[in-house]
N, C-alpha and C positions, 0 to 999 in steps of 0.2 A: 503717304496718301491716307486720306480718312477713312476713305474705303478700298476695299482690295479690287483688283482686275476681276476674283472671280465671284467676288459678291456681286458688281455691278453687272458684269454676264448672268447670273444667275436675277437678279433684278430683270434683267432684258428678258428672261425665259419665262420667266413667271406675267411679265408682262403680257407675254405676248399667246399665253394659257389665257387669260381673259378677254383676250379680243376672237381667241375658237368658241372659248366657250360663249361668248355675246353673240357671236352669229349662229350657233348652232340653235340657242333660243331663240334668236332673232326670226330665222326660220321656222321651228315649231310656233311661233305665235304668228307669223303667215300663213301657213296652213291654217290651224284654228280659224282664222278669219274668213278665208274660202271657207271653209268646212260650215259655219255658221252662217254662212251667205247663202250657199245653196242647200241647206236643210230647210232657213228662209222661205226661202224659192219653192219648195216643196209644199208648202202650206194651199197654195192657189191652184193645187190640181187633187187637195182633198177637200171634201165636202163633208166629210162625219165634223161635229164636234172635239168629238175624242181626240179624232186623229190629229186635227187643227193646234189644238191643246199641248196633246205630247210633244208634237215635230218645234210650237212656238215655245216649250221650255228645253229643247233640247237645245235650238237655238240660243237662247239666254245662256247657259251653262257654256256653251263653245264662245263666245263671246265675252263671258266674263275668264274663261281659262285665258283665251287671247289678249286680252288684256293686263293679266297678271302675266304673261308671259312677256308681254310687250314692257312692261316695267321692269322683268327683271333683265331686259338685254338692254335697255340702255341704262340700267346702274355694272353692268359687265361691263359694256363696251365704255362705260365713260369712266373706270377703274382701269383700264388698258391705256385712255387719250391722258389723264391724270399719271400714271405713271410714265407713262413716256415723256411728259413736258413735266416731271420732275427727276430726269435722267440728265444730269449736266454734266459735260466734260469742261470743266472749268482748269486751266495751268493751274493754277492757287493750290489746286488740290496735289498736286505734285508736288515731291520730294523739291526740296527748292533751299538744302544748305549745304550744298556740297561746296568746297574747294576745286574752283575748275579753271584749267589752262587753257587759252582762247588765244590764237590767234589774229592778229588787226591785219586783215589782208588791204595789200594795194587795190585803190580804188581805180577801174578799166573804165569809168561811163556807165552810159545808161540809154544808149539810143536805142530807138526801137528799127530793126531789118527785117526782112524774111531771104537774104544773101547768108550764105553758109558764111559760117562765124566760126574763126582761129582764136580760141579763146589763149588769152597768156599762162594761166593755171590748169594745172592738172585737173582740177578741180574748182572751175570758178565762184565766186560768189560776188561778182558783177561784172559787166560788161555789157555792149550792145545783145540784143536778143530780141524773138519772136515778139511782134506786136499782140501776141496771145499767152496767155497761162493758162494752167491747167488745173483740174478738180484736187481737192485734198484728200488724202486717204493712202491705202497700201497701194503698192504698186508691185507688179510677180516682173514685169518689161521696162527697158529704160527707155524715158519719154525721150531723151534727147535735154543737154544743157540751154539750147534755145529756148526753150521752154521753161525750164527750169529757175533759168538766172531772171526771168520774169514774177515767177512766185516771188523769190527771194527780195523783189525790188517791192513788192507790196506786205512784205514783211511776215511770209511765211517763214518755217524751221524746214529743212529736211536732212532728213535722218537715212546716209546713203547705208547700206547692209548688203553683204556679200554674198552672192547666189546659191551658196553651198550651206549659209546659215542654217543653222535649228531650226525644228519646226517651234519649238517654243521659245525661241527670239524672232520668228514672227510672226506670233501669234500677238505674244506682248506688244509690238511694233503698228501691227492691226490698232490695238487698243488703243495706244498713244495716238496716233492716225486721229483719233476720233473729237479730243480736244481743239478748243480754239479759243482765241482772245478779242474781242470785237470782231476786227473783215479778215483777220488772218487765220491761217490753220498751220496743220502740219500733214508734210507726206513722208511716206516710209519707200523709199527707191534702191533698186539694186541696184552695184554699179561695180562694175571692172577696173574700177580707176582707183579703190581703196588703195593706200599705198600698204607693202607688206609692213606686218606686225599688227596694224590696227585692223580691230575688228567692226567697228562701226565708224565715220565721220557726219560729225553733225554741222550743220552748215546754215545760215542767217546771210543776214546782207554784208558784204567783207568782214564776216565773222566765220571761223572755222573751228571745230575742234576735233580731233583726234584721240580715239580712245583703245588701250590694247586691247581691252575687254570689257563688252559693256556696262556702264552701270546706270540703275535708276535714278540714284542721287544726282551724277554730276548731269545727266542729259535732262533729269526735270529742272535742273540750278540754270543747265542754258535756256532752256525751253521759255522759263520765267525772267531772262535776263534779254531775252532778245528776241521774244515774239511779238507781233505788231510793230517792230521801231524802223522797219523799213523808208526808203525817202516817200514813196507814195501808201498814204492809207487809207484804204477805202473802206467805208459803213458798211458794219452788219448786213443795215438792212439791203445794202445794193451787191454786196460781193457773199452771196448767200453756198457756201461750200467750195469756193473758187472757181477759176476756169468760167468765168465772165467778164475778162478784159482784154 
């Protein structure tokens, strides 16, 4: 990758330091604004000169701080929307030359039910299933293969991982979670079904692989070889994070 998991976390954290600190200004130049309104206000219940004077340049001064305030929370806050819409989790950026053993699973259909489903595989990667999918992202609960074998027909990856895993496999798994390719994504799911020895199975539309021990190479080399090539592909703009069909 071009960049690391913990620079772009750190990228996220930093981000998100300018979007406190823009509201925190954003708020002090609110105040100000009152503050200068009703010092305003103040003027039509003196009658001295003087006083009229003082209260109308204290006015000014609270009004021009508000507005210097007011400038600097929305160059914060627009330093916070600017970093985040240049926060992409692009597959490309992914390790993507490994050597990897895949799988050509038999294809079961593709019909949509909401009837409990005897899937043929331990671990499907098509069949009939839920006329619904689900959001992309980590998962701590298993959704169920109904659901599942539906991502996988609009051309998500998922990445099953064994309940007892490291917190730092996933953590990493979070991260990968977070990439996508046009209307597809990836989710990170725990699953009982792992068969023993392998510590991770990565799974696509009748694509399978099995790994004893994870690696980033070969799971960025599937990620990039089989995300989006599902039978149905849905746009970006309509299938926005999954879990809207």
């Amino acid at each position: 990758m071009d960049m690391t998991h913990m620079q772009m976390e750190h990228e996220a954290g930093t981000s998100y330091l300018w979007l406190i600190a823009g509201a925190i200004v954003l708020l002090f130049s609110i105040a100000a604004y009152i503050g200068a309104s009703r010092t305003q206000g103040k003027i039509l219940s003196h009658m001295k000169k003087k006083e009229r004077a003082d209260i109308q340049k204290k006015s000014r001064f609270l009004r021009l701080a508000a507005h210097a305030l007011m400038a600097v929370s929305i160059v914060t806050l627009g330093l916070f929307f600017m970093q985040g819409a240049g926060t992409k989790y692009d597959v490309t950026d992914l390790e993507s030359n490994a050597a990897i053993s895949v799988t050509d699973d038999k294809y079961y259909g593709a019909d949509h039910t909401e009837d409990p489903i005897q899937y043929e595989m331990k671990i499907p990667t098509s069949g009939p299933h839920n006329p619904h999918d689900i959001k992309f992202g980590f998962y701590t609960d298993f959704p169920g293969y109904n659901y599942l074998v539906h991502n996988l027909e609009h051309g998500d990856i998922i990445i099953y991982y064994r309940e007892n895993a490291s917190e730092d496999l996933k953590e990493h798994l979070k991260y990968l979670a977070k990439f996508r390719k046009a209307g597809a994504g990836i989710l990170a799911v725990p699953n009982q079904d792992i068969p023993e020895g392998s510590e991770v199975v990565v799974t696509a539309w009748t694509k399978t692989m099995k790994l004893d021990k994870f690696d980033d190479a070969k799971v960025g080399t599937f990620i990039n070889q089989y995300i989006n090539q599902g039978p149905e592909k849905i746009p970006a703009s309509i299938r926005q994070g999954g879990g809207t069909m």
